[in-house]
C-alpha positions as CSV (number, residue, x, y, z in Angstrom):
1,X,38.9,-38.5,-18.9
2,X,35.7,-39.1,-17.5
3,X,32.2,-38.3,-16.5
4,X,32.0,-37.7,-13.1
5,X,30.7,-34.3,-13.8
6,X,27.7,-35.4,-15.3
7,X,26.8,-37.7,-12.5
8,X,27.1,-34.8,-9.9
9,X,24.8,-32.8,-12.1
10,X,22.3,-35.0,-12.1
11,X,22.4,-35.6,-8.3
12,X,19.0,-34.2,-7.3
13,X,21.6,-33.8,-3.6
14,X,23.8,-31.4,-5.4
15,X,23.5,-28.0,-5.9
16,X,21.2,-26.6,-9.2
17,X,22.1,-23.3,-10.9
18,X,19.4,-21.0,-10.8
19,X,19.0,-20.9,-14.5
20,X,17.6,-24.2,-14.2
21,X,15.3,-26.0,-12.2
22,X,15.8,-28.6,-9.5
23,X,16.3,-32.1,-10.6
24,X,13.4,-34.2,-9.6
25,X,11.1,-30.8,-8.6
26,X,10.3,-30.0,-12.8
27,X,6.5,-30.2,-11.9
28,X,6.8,-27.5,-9.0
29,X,8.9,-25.0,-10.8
30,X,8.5,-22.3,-13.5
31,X,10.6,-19.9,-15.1
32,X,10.7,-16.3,-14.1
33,X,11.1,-13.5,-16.0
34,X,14.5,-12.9,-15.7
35,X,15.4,-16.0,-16.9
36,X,15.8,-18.4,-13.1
37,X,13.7,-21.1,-12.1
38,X,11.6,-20.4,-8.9
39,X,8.9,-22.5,-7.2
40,X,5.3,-21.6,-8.4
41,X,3.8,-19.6,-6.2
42,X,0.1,-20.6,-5.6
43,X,-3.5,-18.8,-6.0
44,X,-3.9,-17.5,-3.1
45,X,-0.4,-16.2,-2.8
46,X,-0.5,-14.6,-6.2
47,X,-4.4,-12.7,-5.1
48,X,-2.9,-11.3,-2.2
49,X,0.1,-9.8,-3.5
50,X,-1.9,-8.6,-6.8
51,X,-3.9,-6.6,-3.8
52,X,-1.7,-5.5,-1.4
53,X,1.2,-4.4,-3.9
54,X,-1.4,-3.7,-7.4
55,X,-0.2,-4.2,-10.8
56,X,-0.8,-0.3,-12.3
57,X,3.0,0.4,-12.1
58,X,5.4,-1.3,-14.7
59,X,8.7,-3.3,-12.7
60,X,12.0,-4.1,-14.2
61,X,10.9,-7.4,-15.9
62,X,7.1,-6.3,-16.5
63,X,4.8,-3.7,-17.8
64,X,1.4,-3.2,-16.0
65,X,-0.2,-4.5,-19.1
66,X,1.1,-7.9,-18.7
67,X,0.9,-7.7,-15.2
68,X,-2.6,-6.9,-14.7
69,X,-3.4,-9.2,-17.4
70,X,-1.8,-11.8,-15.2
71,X,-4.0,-10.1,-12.0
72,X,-7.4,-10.4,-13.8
73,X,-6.6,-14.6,-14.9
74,X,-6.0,-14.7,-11.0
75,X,-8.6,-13.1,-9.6
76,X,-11.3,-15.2,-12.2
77,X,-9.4,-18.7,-11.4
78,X,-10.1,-17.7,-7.7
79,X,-13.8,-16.4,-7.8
80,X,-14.3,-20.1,-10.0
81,X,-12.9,-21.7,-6.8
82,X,-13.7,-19.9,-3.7
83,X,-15.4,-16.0,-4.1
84,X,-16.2,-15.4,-0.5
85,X,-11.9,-16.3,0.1
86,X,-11.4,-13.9,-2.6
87,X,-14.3,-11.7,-0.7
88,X,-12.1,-11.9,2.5
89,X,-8.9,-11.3,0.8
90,X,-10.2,-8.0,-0.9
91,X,-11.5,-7.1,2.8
92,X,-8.0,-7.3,4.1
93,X,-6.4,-5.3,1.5
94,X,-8.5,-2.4,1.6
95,X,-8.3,-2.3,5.0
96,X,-5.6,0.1,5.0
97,X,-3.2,-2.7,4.0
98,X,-3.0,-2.1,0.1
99,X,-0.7,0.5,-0.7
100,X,-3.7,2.3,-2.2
101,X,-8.0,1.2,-2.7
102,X,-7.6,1.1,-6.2
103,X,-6.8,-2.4,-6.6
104,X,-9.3,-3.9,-4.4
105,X,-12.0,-2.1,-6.1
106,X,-10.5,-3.5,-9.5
107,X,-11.0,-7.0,-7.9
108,X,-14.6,-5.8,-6.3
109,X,-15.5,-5.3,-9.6
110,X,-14.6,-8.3,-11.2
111,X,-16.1,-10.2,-8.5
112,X,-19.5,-8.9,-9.3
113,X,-18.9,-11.0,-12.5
114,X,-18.9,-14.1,-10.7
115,X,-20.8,-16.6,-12.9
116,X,-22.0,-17.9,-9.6
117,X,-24.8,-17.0,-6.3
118,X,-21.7,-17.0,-4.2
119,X,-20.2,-14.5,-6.0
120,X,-23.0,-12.2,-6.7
121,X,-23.7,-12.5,-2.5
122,X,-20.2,-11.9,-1.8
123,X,-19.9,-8.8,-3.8
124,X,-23.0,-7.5,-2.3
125,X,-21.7,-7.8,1.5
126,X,-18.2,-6.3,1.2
127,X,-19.2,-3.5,-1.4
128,X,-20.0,-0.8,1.2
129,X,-16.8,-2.2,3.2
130,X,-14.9,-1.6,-0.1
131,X,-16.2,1.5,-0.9
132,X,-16.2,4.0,1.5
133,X,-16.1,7.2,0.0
134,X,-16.9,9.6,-2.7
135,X,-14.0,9.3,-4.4
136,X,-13.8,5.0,-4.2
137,X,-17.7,5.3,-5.8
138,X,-16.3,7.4,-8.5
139,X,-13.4,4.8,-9.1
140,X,-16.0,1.8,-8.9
141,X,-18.0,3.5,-11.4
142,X,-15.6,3.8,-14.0
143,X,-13.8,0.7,-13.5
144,X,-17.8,-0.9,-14.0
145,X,-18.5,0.9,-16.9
146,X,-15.1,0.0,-18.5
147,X,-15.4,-3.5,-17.5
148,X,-19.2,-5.1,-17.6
149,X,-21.6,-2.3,-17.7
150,X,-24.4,-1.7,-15.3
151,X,-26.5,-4.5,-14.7
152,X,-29.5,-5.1,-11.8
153,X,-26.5,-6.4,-9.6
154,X,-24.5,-3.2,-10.0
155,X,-27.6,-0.6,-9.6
156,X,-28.7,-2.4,-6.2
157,X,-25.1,-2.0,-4.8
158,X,-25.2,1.8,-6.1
159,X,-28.6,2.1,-4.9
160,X,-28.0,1.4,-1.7
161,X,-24.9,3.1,-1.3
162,X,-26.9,6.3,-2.5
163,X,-29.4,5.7,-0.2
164,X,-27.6,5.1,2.8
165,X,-29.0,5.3,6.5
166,X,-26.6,7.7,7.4
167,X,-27.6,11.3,5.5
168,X,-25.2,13.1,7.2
169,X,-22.6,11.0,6.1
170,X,-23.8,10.7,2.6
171,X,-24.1,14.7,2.1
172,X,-20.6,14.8,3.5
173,X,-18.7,12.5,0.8
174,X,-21.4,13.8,-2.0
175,X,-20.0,17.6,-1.5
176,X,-16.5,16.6,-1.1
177,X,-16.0,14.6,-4.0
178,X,-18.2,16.8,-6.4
179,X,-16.9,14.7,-9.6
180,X,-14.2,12.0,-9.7
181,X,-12.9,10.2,-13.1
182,X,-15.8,11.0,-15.7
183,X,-18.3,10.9,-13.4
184,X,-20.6,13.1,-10.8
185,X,-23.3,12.3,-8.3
186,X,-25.5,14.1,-10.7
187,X,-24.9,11.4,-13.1
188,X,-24.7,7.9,-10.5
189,X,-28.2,9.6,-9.5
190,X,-29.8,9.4,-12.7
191,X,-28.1,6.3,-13.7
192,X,-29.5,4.7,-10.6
193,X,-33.1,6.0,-10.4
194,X,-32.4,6.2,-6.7
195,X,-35.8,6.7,-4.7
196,X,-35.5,9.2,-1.6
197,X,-36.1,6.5,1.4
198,X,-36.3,10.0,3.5
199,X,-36.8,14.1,3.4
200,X,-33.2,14.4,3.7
201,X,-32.3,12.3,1.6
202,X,-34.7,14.3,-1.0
203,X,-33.2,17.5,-0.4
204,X,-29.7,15.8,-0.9
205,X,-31.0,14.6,-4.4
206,X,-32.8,17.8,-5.3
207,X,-29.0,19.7,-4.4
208,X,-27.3,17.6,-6.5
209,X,-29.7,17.2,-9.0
210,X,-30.0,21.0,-9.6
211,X,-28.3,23.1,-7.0
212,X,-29.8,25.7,-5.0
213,X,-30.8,29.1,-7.4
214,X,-31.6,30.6,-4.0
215,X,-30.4,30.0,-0.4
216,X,-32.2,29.3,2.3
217,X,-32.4,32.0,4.5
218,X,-32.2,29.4,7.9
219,X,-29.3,27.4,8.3
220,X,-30.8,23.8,8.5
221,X,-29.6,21.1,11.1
222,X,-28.5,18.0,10.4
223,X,-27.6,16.8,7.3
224,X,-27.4,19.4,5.2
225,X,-25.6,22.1,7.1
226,X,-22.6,21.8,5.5
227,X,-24.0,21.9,2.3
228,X,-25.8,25.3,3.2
229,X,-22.3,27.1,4.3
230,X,-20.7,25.9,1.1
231,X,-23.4,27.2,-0.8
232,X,-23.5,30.4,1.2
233,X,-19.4,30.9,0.7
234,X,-20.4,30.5,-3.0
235,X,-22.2,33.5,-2.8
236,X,-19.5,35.4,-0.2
237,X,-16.8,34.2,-1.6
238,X,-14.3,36.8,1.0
239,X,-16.2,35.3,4.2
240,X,-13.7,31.9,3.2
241,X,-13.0,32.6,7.1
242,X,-16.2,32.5,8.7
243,X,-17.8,29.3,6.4
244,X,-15.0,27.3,7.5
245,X,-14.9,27.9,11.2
246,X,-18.8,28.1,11.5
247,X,-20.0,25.3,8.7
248,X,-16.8,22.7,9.4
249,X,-16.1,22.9,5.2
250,X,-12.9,20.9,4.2
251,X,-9.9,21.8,1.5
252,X,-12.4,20.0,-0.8
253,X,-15.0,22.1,-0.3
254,X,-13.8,25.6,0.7
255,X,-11.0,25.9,-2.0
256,X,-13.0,25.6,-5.3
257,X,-15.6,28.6,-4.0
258,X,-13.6,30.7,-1.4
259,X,-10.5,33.1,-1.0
260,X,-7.8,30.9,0.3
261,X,-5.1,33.0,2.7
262,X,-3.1,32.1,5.5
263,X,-5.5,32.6,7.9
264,X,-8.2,30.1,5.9
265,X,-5.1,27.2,6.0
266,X,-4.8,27.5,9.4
267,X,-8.2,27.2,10.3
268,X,-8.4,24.3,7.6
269,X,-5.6,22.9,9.6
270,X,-6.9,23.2,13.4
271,X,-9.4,20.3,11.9
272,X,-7.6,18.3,9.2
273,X,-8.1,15.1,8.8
274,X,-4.6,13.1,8.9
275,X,-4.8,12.0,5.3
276,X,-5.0,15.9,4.4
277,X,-2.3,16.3,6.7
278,X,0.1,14.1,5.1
279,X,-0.6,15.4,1.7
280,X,-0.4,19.4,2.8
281,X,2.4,19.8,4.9
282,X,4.4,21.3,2.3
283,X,1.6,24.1,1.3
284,X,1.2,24.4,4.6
285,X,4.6,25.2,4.9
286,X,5.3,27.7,2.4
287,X,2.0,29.4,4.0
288,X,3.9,29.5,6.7
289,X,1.2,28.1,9.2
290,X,4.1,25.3,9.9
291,X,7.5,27.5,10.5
292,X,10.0,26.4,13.2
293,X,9.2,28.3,16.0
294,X,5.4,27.8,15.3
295,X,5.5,25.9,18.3
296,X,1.8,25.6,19.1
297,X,1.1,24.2,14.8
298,X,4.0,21.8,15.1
299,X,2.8,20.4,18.2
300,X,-1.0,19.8,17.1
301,X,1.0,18.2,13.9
302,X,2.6,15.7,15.7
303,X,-0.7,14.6,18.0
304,X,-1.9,13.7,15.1
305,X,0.9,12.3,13.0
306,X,2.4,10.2,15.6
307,X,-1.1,8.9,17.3
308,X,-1.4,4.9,16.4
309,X,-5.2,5.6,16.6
310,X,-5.1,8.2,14.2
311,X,-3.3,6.3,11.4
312,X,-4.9,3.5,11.9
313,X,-8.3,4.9,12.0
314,X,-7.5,6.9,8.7
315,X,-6.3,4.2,7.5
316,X,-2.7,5.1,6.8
317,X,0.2,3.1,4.9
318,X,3.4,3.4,5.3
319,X,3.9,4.6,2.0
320,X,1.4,7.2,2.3
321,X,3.3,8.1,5.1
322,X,7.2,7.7,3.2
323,X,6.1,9.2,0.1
324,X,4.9,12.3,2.6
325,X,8.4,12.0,3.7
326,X,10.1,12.0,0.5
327,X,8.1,14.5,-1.0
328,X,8.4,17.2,1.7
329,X,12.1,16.9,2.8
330,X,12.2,17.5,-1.2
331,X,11.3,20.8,-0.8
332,X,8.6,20.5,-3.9
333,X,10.8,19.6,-6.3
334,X,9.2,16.1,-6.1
335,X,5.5,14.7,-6.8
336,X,2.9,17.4,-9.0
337,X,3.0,20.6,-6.7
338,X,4.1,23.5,-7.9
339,X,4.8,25.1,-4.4
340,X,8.1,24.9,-3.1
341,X,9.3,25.5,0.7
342,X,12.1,25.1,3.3
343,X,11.5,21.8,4.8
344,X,11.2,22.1,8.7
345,X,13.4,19.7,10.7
346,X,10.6,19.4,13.4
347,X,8.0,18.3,10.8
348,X,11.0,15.5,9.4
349,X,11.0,14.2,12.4
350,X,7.5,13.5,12.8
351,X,7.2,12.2,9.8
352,X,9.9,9.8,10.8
353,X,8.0,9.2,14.0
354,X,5.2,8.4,11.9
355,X,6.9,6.0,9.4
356,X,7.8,4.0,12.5
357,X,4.2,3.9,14.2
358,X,2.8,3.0,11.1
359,X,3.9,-0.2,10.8
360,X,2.4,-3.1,13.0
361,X,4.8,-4.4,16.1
362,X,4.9,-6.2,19.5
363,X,7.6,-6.0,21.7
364,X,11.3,-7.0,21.3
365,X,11.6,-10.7,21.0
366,X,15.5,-11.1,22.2
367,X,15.5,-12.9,18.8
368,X,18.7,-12.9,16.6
369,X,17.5,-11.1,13.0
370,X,19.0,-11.0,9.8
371,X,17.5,-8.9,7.2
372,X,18.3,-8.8,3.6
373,X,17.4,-6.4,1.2
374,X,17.7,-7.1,-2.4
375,X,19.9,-3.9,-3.6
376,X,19.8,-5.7,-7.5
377,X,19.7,-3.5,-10.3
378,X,15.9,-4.6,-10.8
379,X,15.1,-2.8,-7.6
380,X,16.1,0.2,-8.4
381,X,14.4,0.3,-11.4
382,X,10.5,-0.6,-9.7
383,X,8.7,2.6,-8.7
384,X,5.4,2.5,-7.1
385,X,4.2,6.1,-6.9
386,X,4.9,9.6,-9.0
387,X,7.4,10.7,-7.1
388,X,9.8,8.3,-7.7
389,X,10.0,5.5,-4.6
390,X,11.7,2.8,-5.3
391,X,10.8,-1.3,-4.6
392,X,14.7,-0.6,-3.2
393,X,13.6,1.9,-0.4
394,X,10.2,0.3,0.3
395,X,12.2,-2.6,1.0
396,X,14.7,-1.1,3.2
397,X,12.2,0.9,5.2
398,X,10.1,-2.3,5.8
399,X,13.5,-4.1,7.1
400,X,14.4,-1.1,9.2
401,X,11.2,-0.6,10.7
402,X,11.1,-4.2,11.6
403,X,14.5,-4.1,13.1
404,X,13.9,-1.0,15.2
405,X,11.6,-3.2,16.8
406,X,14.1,-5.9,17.9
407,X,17.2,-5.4,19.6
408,X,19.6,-8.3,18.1
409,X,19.5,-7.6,14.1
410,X,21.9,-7.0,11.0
411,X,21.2,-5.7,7.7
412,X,22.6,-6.5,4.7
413,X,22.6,-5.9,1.0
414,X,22.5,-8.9,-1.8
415,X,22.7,-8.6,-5.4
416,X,25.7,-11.5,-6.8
417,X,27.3,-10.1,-3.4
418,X,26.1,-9.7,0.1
419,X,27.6,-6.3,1.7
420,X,27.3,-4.6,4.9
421,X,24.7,-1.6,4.4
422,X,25.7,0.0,7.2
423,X,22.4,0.6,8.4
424,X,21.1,0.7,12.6
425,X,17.8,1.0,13.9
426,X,19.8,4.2,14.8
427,X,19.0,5.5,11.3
428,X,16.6,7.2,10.3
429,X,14.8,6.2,7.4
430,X,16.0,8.4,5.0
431,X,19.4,7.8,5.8
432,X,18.8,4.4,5.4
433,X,17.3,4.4,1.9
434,X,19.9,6.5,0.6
435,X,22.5,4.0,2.2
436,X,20.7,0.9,0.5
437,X,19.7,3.3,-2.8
438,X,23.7,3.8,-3.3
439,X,24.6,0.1,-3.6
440,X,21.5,-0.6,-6.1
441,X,23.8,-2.5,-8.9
442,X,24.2,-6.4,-10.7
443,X,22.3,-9.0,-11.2
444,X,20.1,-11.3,-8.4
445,X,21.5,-14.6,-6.2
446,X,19.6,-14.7,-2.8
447,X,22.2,-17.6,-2.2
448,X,24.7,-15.4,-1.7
449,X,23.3,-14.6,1.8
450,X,23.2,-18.2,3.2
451,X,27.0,-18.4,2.2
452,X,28.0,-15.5,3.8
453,X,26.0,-16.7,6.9
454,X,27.7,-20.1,6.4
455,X,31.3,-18.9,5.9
456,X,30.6,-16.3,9.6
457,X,28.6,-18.6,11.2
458,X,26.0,-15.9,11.6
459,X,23.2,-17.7,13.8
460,X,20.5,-16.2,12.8
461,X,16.8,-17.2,14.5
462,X,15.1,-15.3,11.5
463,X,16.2,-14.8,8.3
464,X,14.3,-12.1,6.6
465,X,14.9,-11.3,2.5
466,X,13.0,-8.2,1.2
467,X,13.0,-8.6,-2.5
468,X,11.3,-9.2,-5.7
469,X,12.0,-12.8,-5.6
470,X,13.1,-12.6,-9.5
471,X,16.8,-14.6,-8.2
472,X,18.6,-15.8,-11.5
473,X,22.3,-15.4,-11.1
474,X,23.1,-18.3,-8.7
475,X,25.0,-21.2,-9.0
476,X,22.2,-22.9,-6.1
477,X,18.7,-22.5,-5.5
478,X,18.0,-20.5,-2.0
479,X,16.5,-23.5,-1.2
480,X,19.5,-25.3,-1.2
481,X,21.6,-23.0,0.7
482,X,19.1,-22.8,3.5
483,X,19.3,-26.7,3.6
484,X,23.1,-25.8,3.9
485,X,22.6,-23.6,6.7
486,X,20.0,-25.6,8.4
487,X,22.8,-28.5,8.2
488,X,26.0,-26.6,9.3
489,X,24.8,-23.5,11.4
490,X,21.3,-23.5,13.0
491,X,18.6,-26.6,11.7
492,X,15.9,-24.3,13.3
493,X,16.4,-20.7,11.6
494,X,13.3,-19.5,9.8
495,X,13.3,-18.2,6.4
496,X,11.0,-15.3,5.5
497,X,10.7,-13.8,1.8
498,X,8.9,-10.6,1.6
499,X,8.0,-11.1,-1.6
500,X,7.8,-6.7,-3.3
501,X,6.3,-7.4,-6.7
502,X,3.0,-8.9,-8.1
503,X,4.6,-12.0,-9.8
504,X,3.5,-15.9,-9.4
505,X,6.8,-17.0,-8.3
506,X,8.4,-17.6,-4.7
507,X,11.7,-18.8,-3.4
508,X,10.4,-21.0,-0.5
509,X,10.2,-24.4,-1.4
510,X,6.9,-25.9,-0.5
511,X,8.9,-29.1,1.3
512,X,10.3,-26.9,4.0
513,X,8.2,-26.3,6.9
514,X,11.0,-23.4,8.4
515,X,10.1,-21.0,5.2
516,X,7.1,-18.7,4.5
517,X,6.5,-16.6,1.6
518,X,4.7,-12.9,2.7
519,X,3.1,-10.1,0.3
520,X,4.5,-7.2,0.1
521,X,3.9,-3.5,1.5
522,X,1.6,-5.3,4.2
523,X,2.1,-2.8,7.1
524,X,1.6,-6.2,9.2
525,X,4.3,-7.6,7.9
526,X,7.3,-7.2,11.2
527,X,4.2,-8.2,13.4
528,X,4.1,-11.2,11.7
529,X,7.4,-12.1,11.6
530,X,7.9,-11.4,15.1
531,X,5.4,-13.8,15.3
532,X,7.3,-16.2,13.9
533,X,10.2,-15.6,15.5
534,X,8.6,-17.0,19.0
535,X,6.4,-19.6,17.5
536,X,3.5,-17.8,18.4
């Protein structure tokens, strides 16, 4: 008998199950909630991720309760500490980089409660970078109300947005977004007082305030000539043709007032903006302005869904542009619409197209990649939108995209296995999510793909796991076993952990200097770990 086993478990050199935490590293771990022990993320790391990946939608472990609980201690902690960091960090998640506003203007609001100058100054710089349009000052609005009320801090910041330089502008968002959450411009400009800086702007008030009982028999320039042609098709509500052509009026504005045929979609659809786009390609479809041998409609479609400049100047995610995907080659029997059409293969592929642009690249680095998606049970479970997308697929579209712009890659599937997903850049994204979607199943051990490397001798340069970081089924940390493959394979292969889920845990260790922790859903993301792939 005797007692070696004890000595070897308390060797701080030997391997730790995940269920517990390092010996020696106590201090610098915590437990997740699915039981492992996992390195504390820190501030900064949890903010970001909060942002970029929001914390309205329950996950596997977590309900959004307790998660944005968790996001509002965050953000305070960090406005105590530094508010013009978390000033610059709400900046580059609405930037088209959160996979919607909504959770930077959570965090604008609470910033506004900043007990301190900084705070209150930082707040008042970003706000109109923050909230852009009609519908963002609706959500800001309620969000305020809910959460502090309107104090002089909050009517100069709604002031000035209602009083902005830019009339034309203003009318534009005020008629499209008519009344949002509760609210309508009728009642931010009454609960502002907001003074008229110009004429224009006072006959912008005076139409929201109390409409027009007659119309003005000249169409005015400038600012309010959209307003006039909406207010005209009111009154004519069979000349839906003629207002949109002649007065520029959006879905927003034409479909409340006018007669919507065939004829008015495709005129809608000459000028749509892409966002519009992405959400009505199935109406437009079962109009039949998009049909397969529409040739001249399909091709405007893709100048606009595969431009760079146009996604990125509308501000595009890629899961604006996958749930577009999902959603139409569904046919309408997912997401809210009750329309239902024969997907077109053209328009798949453009959306494909589009999947692809929308994420941030440089050119091949002739580095060796392995990616590994977390196909766990837990993943499968994680939706982030109303139709149904899974953390599962967001993970493997963010691998493949990042693969298709590399030439020496592999990607592979770990739950308490690691298997061959059979995926190429060669796929397209749907048939990759289905691929990774069918092995969803057991429990969590990011280890698992550090052995397998180990036992192939895989050298890989980059090491890329797409997950939710909530690894508990190991019999070694992922630490460890990239220690063990730094030792016996390749000492300089780089560790990357996209981390999918709001949580304040990470598997890089702080020690390592060839591991880095990234938020999720950032369409940066394979930029950045191309990045790091060349040392640049």
């Amino acid at each position: 008998m005797t007692y070696k086993f004890f000595l070897n478990q308390n060797n701080k050199n030997q391997n730790t199950r995940q269920s517990q935490p390092i010996p020696g590293r106590e201090t610098e771990m915590i437990q997740g909630r699915s039981g492992g022990y996992m390195f504390k993320a820190d501030l900064w790391q949890v903010l970001r991720r909060c942002l970029l990946i929001g914390t309205s939608q329950n996950t596997y472990y977590a309900g959004k309760h307790e998660l944005t609980n968790a996001f509002v201690d965050t953000l305070f902690k960090a406005i105590a500490e530094n508010p013009e960091r978390v000033a610059s960090e709400i900046i580059y998640a609405s930037d088209g980089r959160s996979i919607n506003n909504s959770a930077p203007i959570f965090a604008l609001v609470l910033l506004s409660m900043g007990e301190t100058n900084g705070a209150k100054k930082a707040f008042q710089e970003i706000f109109p970078q923050v909230v852009r349009t009609g519908s963002h000052f609706y959500e800001w609005l309620n969000y305020t109300k809910s959460v502090r009320g309107f104090g002089k801090i909050v009517r100069e910041a709604g002031q000035r947005w209602l009083a902005r330089e830019n009339v034309r502008d203003l009318a534009y968002q005020l008629l499209k977004y008519q009344q949002r959450q509760g609210f309508s411009h009728r009642d931010a400009l009454r609960l502002f007082h907001v003074k008229p800086p110009t004429g224009d702007h006072n006959q912008l008030y005076q139409w929201v305030l109390n409409g027009w009982k007659e119309l003005p028999e000249a169409i005015p320039s400038g600012a309010l000539t959209q307003i006039w042609w909406y207010e005209w098709l009111k009154r004519n509500p069979s000349e839906t043709h003629k207002a949109i052509s002649e007065g520029r009026l959006t879905h927003e504005m034409a479909a409340p007032v006018g007669k919507m045929d065939k004829t008015a979609w495709q005129l809608l659809f000459n000028d749509m903006p892409i966002g519009a786009m992405l959400r009505n390609l199935g109406s437009l479809t079962e109009l039949g302005v998009l049909r397969a041998d529409s040739r001249k409609n399909l091709d405007h479609a893709e100048s606009i869904l595969n431009s760079r400049n146009h996604l990125r100047k509308g501000r595009i995610h890629p899961i604006d542009v996958l749930k577009a995907l999902k959603t139409y080659k569904s046919g309408g029997s997912l997401g809210r619409s009750q329309k239902t059409w024969q997907p077109i293969p053209r328009i798949v592929d453009i959306l494909e197209r589009a999947l692809e642009l929308s994420f941030d690249t440089v050119e091949p680095t002739n580095k060796v990649f392995m990616h590994a998606v977390d196909i766990s049970g837990s993943m499968s479970c994680y939706t982030v939108s109303s139709i149904g997308l899974t953390c599962c697929e967001i993970a493997t579209t963010m691998a493949l995209a990042t693969a298709k712009a590399e030439k020496n890659y592999a990607i592979r599937g770990f739950s308490t296995q690691f298997v061959d997903l059979n995926i190429t850049a060669k796929d397209s994204f749907s048939s990759a999510m289905k691929k990774a979607s069918n092995q969803n199943f057991g429990g969590t051990d990011a280890s698992v793909t550090y052995d397998w490397m180990i036992k192939n001798r895989f050298k890989a340069d980059v090491i890329c796991f797409w997950t939710d970081c909530e690894s508990w089924a190991g019999r070694k940390h992922p630490s460890q076993a990239l220690a063990e493959y730094h030792h016996k394979v390749n000492p300089k292969a780089k560790a990357v952990y996209v981390t999918l889920a709001p949580n304040k845990i990470s598997l890089v260790d702080p020690q390592c200097s060839m591991s880095w922790d990234l938020a999720g859903f950032d369409p940066s993301a394979p930029r950045f770990i191309q990045m790091l792939a060349t040392d640049l």
